[in-house]
C-alpha positions in Angstrom: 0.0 0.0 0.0 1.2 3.4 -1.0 2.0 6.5 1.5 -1.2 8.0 0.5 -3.2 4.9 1.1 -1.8 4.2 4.2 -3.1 8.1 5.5 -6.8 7.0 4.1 -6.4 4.2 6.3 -5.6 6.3 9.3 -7.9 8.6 8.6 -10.9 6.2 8.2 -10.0 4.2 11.4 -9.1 7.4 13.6 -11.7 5.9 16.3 -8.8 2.9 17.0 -5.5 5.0 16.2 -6.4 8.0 18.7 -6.7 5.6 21.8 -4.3 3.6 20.9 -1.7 6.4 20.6 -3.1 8.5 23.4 -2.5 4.8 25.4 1.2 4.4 24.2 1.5 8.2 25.1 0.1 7.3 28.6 2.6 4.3 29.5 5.7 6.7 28.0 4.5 9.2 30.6 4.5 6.1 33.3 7.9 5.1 32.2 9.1 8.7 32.4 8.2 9.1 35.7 9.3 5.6 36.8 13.2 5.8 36.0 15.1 7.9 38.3 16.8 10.7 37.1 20.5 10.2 37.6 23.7 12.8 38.9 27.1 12.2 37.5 30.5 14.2 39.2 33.7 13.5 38.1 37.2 14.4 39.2 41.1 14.1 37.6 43.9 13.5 39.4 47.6 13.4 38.3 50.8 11.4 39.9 53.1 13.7 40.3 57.3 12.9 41.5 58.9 15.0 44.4 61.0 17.8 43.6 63.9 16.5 44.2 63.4 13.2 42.1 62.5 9.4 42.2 65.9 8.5 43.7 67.5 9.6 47.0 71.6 10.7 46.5 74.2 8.4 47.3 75.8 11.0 49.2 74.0 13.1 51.3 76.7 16.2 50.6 75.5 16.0 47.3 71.5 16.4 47.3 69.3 15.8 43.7 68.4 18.7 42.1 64.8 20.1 42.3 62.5 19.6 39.4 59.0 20.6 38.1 57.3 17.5 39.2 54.7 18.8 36.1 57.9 18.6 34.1 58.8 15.3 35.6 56.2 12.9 33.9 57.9 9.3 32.9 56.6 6.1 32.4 57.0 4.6 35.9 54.1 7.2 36.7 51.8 5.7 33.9 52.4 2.2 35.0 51.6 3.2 39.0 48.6 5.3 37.7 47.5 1.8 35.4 47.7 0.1 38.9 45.7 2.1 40.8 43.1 2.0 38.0 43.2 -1.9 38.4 42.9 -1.8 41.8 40.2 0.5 42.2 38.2 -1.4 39.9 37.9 -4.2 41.5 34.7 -5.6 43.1 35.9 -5.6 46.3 36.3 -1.9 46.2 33.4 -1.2 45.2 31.8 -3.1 48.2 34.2 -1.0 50.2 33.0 2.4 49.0 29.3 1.1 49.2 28.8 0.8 45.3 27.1 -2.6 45.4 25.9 -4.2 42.5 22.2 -3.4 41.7 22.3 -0.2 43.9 21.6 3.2 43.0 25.6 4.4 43.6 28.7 3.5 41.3 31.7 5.0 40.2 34.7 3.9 37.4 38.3 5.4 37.9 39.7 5.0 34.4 42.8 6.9 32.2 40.2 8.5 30.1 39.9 5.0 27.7 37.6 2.4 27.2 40.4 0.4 25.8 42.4 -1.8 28.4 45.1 -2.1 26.4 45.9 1.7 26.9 46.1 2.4 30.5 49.5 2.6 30.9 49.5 5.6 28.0 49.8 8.7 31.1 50.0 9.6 35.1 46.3 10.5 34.9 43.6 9.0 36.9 39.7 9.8 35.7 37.0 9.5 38.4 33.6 9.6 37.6 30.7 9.0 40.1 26.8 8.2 39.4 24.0 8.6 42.0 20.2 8.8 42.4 20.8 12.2 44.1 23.0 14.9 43.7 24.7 14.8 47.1 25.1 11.3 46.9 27.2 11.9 42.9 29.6 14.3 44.8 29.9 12.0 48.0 31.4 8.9 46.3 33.4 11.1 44.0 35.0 12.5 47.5 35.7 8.8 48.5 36.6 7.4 45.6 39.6 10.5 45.8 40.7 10.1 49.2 40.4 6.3 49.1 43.2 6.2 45.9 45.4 8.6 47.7 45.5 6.1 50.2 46.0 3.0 48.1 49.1 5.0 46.4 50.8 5.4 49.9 49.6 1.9 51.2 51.9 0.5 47.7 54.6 3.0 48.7 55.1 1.4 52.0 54.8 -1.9 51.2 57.7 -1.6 48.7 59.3 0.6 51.2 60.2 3.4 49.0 62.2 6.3 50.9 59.7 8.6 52.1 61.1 11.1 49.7 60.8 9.2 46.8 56.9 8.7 47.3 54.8 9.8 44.1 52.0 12.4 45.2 48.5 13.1 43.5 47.9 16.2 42.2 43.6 16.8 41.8 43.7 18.7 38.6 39.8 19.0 38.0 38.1 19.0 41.9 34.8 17.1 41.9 32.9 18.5 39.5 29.1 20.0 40.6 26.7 16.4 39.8 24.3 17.0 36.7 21.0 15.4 36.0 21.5 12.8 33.1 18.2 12.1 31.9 19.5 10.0 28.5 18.0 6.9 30.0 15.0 7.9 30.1 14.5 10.3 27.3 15.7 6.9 25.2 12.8 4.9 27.4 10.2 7.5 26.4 11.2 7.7 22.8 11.4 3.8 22.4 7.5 3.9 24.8 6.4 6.4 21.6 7.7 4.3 18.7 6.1 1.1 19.9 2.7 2.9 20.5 3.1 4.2 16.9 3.5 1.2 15.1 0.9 -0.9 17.7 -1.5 2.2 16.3 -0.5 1.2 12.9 -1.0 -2.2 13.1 -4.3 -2.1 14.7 -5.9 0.1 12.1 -4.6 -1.9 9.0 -6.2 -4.5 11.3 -9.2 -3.1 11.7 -9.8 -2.1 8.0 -8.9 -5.3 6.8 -11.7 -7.0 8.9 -13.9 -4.4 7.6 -13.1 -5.3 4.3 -13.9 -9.3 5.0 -17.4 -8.7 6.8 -18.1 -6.5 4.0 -17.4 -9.3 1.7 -19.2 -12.0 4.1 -22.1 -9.9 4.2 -22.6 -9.2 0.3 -21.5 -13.1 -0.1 -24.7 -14.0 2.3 -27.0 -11.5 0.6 -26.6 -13.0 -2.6 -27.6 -16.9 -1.6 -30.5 -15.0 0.1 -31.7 -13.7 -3.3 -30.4 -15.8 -5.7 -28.7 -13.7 -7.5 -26.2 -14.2 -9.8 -23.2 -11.9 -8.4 -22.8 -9.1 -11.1 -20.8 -8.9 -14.0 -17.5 -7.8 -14.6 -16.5 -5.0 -17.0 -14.9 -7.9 -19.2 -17.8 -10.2 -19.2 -19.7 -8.0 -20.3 -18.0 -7.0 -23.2 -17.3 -10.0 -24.7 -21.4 -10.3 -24.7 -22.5 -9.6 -28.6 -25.5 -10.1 -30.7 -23.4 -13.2 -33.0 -23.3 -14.8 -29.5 -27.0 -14.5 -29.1 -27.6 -15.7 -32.7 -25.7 -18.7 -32.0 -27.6 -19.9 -28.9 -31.1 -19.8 -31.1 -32.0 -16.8 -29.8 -32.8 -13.3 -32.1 -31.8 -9.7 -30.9 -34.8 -8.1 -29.5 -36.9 -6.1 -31.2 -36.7 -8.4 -34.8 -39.7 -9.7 -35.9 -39.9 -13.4 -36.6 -39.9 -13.5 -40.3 -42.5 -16.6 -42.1 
């Protein structure tokens, strides 16, 4: 069926698209209100050396000299960053920090990737936190911070590294204020609209197509009530002629019967 067709068809069974639609328009509005609008904060950190250096001086008359730890970037930092990221990924972290599975709290400390094989590509450390509420987006952010500061000089001590020597975290971008993410839903309603659409769709098509067979039942009935024969078609009849008539014994009216 063409476009045009399909608009007849809409417009003759407007009685069964309008409450349909208004219906799917109805459950988006349920759905809508249903999934919880959602606050994302986010933070950056960067491991930064000591001025004086990763090593301590063999003698202690001749100190390192001081450096830019911004300046002082090398891959050791990328690989304890990678680390940390590991380690604050793990589940039992999360159970720590009170992002369970299934609850309305997580977080995800990554470089800034998606791609695993790239963590080890910088010093930085991406922190991004999601919560039903606001205050709750910028609380695990906090933790999440404070919590891989803490891992970095638990790893320092355990290796004993000279207190000197320990890498420090630098928090570039603070927590960021949470914003409302409403995606989710937006994509819930949208999908809730489309459905409604084509279930409106379908049902009129349905609709016009049992039209069309009780129409045809009932005209079916009428004739074997009658008797009739049903009509003619457009080609029947013109292959009807007067030699036909002749040839059955039968004269074209009006000729008198000639003696």
């Amino acid at each position: 069926m063409d476009f045009w067709g399909t608009i007849l068809v809409l417009f003759r069974r407007w009685y069964i698209v309008m409450p349909t639609f208004a219906l799917s328009l109805a459950i988006a509005a349920g759905i809508y209100s249903t999934i919880p609008t959602t606050y994302i904060s986010s933070a950056v950190l960067i491991l930064t050396t000591p001025t004086t250096g990763g090593t301590l001086p063999s003698n202690p008359d001749v100190p390192n000299g001081l450096t830019n730890p911004m300046l002082n970037f090398d891959n050791g930092l990328s690989v304890s960053a990678s680390i940390l990221i590991t380690v604050m990924g793990t589940p039992d972290m999360a159970v720590e920090l009170g992002a369970v599975e299934g609850g309305d709290t997580s977080f995800k400390v990554t470089n800034g990737s998606s791609n695993l094989e790239s963590l080890a590509t910088g010093p930085f450390l991406f922190v991004e936190g999601e919560s039903a509420s606001a205050e709750g987006a910028l609380d695990i952010v906090t933790r999440v911070l404070a919590r891989t500061r803490r891992e970095l000089f638990d790893r320092q001590q355990v290796v004993k590294a000279p207190r000197a020597t320990y890498i420090t975290t630098y928090e570039a971008v603070p927590p960021t204020t949470p914003e409302a993410q409403r995606g989710r839903k937006l994509r819930a309603v949208a999908a809730a609209v489309g459905v409604g659409a084509v279930v409106s769709l379908c049902a009129a098509f349905a609709a016009e197509s049992f039209g069309q067979a009780r129409r045809a039942r009932r005209r079916d009935d009428e004739r074997d009530r009658t008797g009739d024969a049903p009509p003619a078609t457009a080609e029947e009849a013109g292959r009807a002629s007067p030699d036909a008539s002749a040839s059955n014994g039968r004269l074209p009216a009006g000729d008198p019967v000639r003696r």
